[in-house]
N, C-alpha and C positions, 0 to 999 in steps of 0.2 A: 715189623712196624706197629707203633702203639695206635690202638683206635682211640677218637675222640672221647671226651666224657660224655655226650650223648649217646653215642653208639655203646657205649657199654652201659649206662642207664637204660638203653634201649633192651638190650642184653638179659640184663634182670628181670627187669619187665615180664621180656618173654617167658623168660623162666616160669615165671605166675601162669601165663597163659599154657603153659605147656603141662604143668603139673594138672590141669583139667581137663587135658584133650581125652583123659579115658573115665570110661565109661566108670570102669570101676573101681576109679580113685573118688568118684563122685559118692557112690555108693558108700565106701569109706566114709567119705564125711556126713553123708548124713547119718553113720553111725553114731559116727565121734559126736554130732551134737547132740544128740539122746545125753552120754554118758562118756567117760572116759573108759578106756578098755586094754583090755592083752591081745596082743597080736592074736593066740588061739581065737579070742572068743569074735575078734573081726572075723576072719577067716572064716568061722562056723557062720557067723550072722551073714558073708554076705559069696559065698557058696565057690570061696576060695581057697586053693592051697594056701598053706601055713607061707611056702618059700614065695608065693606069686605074691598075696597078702604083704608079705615084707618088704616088695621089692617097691611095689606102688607105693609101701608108706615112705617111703627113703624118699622116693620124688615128690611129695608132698611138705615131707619136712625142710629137703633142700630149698623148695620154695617157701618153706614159711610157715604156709597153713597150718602145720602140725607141728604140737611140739612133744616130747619124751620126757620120760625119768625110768628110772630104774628102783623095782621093787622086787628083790628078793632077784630072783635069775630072771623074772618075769620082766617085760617091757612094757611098759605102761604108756597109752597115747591120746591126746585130746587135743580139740584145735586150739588154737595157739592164742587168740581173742573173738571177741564179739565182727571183727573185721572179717573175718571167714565167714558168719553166716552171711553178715551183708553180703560178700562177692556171691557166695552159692543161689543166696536169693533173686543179686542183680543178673545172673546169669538167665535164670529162670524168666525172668521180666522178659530180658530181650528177645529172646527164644518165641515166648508165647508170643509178641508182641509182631513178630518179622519171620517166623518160619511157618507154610501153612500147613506140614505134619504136624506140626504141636497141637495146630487147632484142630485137625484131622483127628487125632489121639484123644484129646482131651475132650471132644465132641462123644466120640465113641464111649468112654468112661461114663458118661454123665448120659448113658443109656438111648444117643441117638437124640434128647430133647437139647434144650437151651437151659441151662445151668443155671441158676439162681447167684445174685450178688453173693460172696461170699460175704462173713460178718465181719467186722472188725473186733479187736483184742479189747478196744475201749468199751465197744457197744456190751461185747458179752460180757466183762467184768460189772457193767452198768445189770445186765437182766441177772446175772446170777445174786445180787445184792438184792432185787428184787422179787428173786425165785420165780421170776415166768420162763424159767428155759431148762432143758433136760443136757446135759453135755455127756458128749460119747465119745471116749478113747477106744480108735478103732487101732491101737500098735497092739504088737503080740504082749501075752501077760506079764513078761522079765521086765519091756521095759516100762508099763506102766508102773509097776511095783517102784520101778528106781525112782518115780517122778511123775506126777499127773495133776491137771486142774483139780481143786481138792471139789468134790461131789459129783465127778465126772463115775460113768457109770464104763465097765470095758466088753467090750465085743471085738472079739475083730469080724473082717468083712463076711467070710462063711458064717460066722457067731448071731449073726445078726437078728438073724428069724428068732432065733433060742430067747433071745432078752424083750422081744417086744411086746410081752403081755405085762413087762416090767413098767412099760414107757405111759404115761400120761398122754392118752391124742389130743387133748386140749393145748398141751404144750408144743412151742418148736421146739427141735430135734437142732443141736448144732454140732457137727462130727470133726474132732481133728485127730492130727496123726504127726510125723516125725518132721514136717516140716517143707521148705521148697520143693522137694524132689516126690515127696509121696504123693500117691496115688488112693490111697486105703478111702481118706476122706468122701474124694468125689465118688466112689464105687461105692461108700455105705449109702450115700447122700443119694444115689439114683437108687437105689435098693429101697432107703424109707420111703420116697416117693410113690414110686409104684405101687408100695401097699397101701397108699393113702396118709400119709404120715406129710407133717409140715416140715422140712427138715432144707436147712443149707449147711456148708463148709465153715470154718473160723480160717480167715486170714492169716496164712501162718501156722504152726503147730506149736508144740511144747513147748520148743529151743526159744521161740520169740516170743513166750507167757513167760516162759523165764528171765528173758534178757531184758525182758521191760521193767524185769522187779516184782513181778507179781508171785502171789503166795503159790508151791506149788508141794504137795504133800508126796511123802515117801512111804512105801509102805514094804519097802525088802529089808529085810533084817533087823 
């Protein structure tokens, strides 16, 4: 028996929803929105077999999110438009917003106190034009290199202590990282704090300084 045309719109739909239900196809994409990549080098970044890594990228692509090419034997993957970070982000929204682990978690990260307004994209493009504000790419070195706020300074979370004789205290401190799913931000952000430092998150990370348009400097290869 044929189902209706809603019930198989319905269908697809789910599809979308179902290529998120894991953990670690999540993980995958906030890969893929750094950079485009080989299944290896997912695999290595997100603490996956090569065969496990493949398998979640197939259900992502079936839904959409990701798309392929082929270069050389290698397989090449990035998301598919600006459409996937929205869901990943919107995802994120509703979460924080209706589950109380999140705020349970996200409390804990930001060191037990109450977290400071994150900045927005607009505001820091405005103070860096200005030069009152110090910016901290808290992602690991590879992927700063492929792409970073251009006078963004890098640390990651452990690094932190290492750079702060670097930082101006007159200045705020405003810390991003890979984007909805990361964590790095709000963990440098409680770390500057505590040593006295003015320091909040940017709204967003790289992926959405990028997809706004704004300038963002390379410095691998």
């Amino acid at each position: 028996m044929s189902i209706s045309p809603k019930l198989a719109l319905l269908e697809e739909y789910a599809l979308v929803a179902r290529a998120l239900s894991a953990p670690a196809r999540l993980r995958l994409l906030e890969q893929l929105a750094q950079d485009e990549r080989g299944v290896e080098a997912l695999a290595e970044k997100t603490d996956l077999t090569v065969a496990n890594c493949s398998q979640h990228l197939q259900h992502l692509r079936r839904a959409g999110l990701v798309t392929s090419r082929r270069e050389g034997k290698a397989v090449i993957y990035r998301l598919t438009d600006a459409k996937t970070l929205e869901l990943m982000d919107l995802t994120r929204v509703i979460a924080e917003r209706n589950l109380a682990q999140v705020e349970r978690i996200l409390h804990g990260l930001a060191g037990g106190e109450e977290a400071p307004e994150p900045i927005s994209r607009e505001q820091l493009s405005a103070r860096l034009d200005e030069g009152t504000v110090t910016v901290l790419d808290v992602r690991p070195a590879d992927e700063f290199a492929a792409g970073h706020i251009p006078g963004a300074l890098n640390a990651t979370v452990a690094e932190v202590d290492q750079i702060i004789g670097e930082i101006d205290p007159g200045t705020e401190i405003v810390a991003y990282c890979r984007g909805p799913y990361c964590v790095y931000a709000h963990q440098a952000v409680a770390a500057l704090r505590k040593q006295g430092f003015h320091a909040r998150r940017l709204d967003g990370g790289l992926p959405e300084w990028r997809e706004d348009g704004r300038a963002v400097l390379t410095t691998s290869g």
